[in-house]
C-alpha positions in Angstrom: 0.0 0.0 0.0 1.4 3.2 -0.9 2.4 5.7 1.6 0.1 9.1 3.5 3.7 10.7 1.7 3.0 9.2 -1.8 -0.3 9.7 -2.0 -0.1 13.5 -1.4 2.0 13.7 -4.2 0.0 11.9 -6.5 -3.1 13.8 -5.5 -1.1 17.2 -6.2 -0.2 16.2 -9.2 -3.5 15.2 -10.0 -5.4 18.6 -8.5 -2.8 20.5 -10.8 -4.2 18.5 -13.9 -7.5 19.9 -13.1 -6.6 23.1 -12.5 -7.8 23.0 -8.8 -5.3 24.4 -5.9 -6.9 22.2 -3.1 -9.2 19.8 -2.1 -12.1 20.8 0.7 -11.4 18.4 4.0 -14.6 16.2 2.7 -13.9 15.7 -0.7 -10.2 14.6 0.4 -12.0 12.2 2.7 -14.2 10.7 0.5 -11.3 10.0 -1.5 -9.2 8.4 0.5 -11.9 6.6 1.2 -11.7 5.3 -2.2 -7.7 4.6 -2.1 -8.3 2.8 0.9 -11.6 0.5 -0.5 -13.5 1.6 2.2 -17.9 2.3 1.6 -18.2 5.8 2.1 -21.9 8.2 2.3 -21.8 11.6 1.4 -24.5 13.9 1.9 -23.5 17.3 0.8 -24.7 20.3 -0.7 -25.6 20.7 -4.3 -22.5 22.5 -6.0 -20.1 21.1 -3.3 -17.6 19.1 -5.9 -19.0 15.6 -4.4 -18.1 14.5 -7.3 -14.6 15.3 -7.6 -13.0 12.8 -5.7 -13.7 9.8 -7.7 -13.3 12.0 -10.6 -10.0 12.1 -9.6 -9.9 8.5 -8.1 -8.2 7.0 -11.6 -5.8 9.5 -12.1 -4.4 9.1 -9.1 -4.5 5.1 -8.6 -2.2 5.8 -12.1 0.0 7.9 -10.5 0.4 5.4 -7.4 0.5 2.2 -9.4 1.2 3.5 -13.4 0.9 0.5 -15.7 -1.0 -2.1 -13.5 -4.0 0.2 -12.3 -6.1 -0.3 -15.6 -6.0 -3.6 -15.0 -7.0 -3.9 -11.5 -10.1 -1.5 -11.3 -13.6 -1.8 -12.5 -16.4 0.8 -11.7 -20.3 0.9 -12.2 -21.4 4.3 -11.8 -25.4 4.9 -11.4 -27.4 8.1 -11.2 -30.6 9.0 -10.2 -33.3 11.2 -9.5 -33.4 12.5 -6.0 -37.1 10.7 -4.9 -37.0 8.3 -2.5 -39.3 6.2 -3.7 -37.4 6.3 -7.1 -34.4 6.1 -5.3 -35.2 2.6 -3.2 -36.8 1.2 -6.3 -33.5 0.9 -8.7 -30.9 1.3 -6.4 -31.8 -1.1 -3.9 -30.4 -3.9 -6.8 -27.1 -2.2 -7.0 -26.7 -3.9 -3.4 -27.0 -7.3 -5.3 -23.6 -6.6 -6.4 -21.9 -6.6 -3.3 -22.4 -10.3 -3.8 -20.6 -10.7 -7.0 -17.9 -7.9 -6.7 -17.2 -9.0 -2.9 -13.7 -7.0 -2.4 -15.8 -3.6 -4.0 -15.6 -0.3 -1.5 -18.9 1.3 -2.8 -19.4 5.2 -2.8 -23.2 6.9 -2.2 -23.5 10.3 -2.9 -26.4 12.9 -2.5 -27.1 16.5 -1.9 -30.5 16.0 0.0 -31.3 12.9 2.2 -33.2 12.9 5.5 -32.2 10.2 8.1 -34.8 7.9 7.4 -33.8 8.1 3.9 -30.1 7.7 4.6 -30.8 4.8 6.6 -32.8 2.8 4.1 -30.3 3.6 1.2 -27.3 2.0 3.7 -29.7 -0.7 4.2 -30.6 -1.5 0.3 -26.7 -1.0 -0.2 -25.6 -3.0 2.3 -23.4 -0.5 3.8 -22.7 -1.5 7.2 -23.0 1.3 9.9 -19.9 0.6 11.8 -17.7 0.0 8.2 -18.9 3.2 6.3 -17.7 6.5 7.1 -20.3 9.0 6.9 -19.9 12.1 5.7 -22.5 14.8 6.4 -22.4 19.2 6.0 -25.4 20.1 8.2 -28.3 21.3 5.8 -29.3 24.1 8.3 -27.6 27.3 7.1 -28.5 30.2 9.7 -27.9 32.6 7.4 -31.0 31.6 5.7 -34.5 33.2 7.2 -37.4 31.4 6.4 -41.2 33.5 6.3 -43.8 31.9 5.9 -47.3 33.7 5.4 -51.2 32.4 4.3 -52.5 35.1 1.7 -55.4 35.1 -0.4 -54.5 33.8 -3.9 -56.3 37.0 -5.7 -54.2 39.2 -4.2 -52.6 42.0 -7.0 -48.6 40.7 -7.7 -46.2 42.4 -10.4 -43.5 39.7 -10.5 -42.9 35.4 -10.3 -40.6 33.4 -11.0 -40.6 30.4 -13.1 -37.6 27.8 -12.1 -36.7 24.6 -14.0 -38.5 23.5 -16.3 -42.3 23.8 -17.0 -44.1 20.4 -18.2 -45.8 22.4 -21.1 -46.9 25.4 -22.5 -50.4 25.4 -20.8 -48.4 25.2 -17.1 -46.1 28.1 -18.2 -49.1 30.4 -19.0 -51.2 29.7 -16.2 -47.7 30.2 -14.0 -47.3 33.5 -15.4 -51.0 34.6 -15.9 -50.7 35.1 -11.9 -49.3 38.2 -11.8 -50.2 41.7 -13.3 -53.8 40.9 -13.1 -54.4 44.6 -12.2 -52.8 45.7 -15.3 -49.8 47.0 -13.7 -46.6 46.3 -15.4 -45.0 43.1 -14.5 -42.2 40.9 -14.8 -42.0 37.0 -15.1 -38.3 35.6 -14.7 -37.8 32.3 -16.5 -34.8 30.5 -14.8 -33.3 27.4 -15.6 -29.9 25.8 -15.6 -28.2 23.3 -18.2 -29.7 20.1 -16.3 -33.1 21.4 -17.0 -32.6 22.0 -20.5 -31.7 18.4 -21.2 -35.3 17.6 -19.6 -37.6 20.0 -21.3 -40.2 18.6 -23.9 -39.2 20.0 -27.4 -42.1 22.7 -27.3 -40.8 24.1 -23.9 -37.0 23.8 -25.3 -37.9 25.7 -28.2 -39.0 28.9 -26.4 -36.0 28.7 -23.5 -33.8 28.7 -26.7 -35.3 30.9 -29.0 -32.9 33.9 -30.6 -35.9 36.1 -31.3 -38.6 37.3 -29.2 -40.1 34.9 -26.7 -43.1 36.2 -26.2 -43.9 35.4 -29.7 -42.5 31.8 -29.4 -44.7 31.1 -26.4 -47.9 32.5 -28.2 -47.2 30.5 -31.1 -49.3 28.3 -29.5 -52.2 30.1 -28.6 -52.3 32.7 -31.3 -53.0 32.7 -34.9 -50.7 34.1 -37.6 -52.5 37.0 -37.5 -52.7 37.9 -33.9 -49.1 36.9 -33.6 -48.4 39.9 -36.1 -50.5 42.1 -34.0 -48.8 41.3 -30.8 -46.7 44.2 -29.3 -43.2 43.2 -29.4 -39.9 44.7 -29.6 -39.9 47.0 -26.6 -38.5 46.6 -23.5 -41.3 45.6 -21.3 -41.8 42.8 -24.1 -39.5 40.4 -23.1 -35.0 41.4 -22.2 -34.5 39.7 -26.1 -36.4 43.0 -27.0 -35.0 45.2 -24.6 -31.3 44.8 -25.7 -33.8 46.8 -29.6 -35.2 49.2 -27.3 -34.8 52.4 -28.4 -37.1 54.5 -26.2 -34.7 56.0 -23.8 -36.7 54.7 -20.3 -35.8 51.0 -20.6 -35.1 49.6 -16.8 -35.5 46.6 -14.4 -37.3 46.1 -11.5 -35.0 45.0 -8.8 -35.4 40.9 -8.5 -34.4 41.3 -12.7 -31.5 43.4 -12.4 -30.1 40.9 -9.3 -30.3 38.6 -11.8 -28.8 40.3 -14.7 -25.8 41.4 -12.7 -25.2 37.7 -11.5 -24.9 36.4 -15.3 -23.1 39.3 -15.9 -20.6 38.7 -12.8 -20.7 35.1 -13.8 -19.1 35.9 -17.3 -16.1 37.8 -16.0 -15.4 35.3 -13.2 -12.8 32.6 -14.7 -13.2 29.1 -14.1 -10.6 28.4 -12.2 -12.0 27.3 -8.7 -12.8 23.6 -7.2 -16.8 24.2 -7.8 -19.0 21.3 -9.4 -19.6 23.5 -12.3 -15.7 22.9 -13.6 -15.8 18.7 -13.6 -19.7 17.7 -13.2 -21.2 16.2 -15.9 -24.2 16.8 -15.0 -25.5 19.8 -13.3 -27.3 20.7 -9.7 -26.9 18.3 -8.3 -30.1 17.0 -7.2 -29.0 13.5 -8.7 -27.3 11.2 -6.0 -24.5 8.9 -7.8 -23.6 5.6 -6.4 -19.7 4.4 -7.4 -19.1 0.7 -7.1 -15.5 0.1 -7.6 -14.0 -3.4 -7.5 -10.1 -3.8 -7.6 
């Protein structure tokens, strides 16, 4: 077995390959969990770098044991959903495994799992409690202040926001149709992130993606040809693909769309040279637990 020494050479060699300076004191445990064939559970938050460490796991087996590694190692990676009933459903078999790859450390991964949950995924794993080492970043941030309030649903609201994606067209609308009921000008903010895109229906994709207006994209649907040329587009209060044509001299944002405009604007400068999930993830948020089964 290689050295504490040897290894923290290969794993700076191996960080400097992935242009990262350091690794945060859970991801480095989660991989020497791996070196070591030890099960490991992770719960941590979404855009942690969770997923880093076995990332980096046959990189630096290479480094440690160069020609024989490729050999020796054999992974099944799995990803899914983050519903527990989803979750028990097809992952429970991955345990079955354990009975054909009996030498295999095995590696569960989540952002959001609530103790009964993390219990019965150790138990459909076959993670032993005393054998695993558990690592968990506690979910309650203080910094966070939660209000909750009951108001009456016909109350007069300028602005919503629409996150991830909508299962159609018809959801979208009656979304957005919420606000500016009083005829006051209002805003709708459409957010999503690459994960989402890969899930949208074609018909949703089309208007997230669209290069012209898209308020006529998503009254294509509901609009004929020539209501869609009557439609008042264009101008900045007609959607921001407009408002970059504007001409009329009192374009602005309310405040909830210029936060979100200076954060894709901020985002654009900042380079990509950090440990964050967005530089090695293949997939995105992070909602998707990942089990690694490696046998050696």
């Amino acid at each position: 077995m290689a050295s504490k020494s040897d290894i923290d050479v290969a794993i700076d060699k191996v960080l400097t390959d992935f242009t990262i300076l350091t690794l945060k004191t859970e991801q480095r445990t989660i991989l020497d969990c791996l070196i070591d064939k030890k099960d490991c559970m992770a719960i941590l938050p979404a855009g942690f770098g969770k997923s880093l460490p076995y990332q980096m796991l046959v990189s630096v087996r290479r480094e440690l044991e160069k020609e024989t590694y490729q050999t020796m190692l054999e992974r099944v990676a799995v990803g899914e959903q983050d519903e527990e009933t989803a979750f028990r459903k097809w992952f429970r078999h991955i345990g079955k495994l354990r009975s054909m790859f009996p030498k295999a450390c095995l590696l569960a991964l989540s952002a959001t799992c609530t103790n009964s949950m993390r219990k019965s995924v150790m138990r459909e794993l076959h993670m032993q409690e005393d054998s695993t080492t558990i690592i968990s970043k506690s979910t309650n941030q203080q910094n966070i202040k939660f209000c909750v309030q009951k108001v009456d649903n016909t109350v007069d609201m300028s602005m919503c926001i629409v996150y991830g994606a909508p299962s159609s067209v018809i959801d979208l609308i009656q979304e957005v149709g919420r606000i500016g009921r009083n005829g006051d000008e209002s805003v709708a903010l459409l957010l999503f992130n690459r994960y989402h895109l890969q899930q949208m229906e074609a018909n949703i994709k089309r208007i997230y993606k669209t290069k012209t207006c898209f308020r006529l994209s998503i009254m294509e649907d509901f609009l004929t040809k020539t209501e869609l040329a009557m439609v008042h587009s264009g101008t900045h209060n007609c959607c921001d693909i407009c408002e970059k044509e504007c001409k009329c001299g009192q374009c602005k944002k309310v405040k909830i769309e210029q936060f979100f405009y200076d954060i894709d604007e901020d985002n654009e400068k900042t380079s990509s040279s950090s440990s964050d999930t967005e530089l090695y993830y293949y997939g995105d948020d992070s909602e998707v637990p990942t089990v690694l089964f490696d046998e050696y």
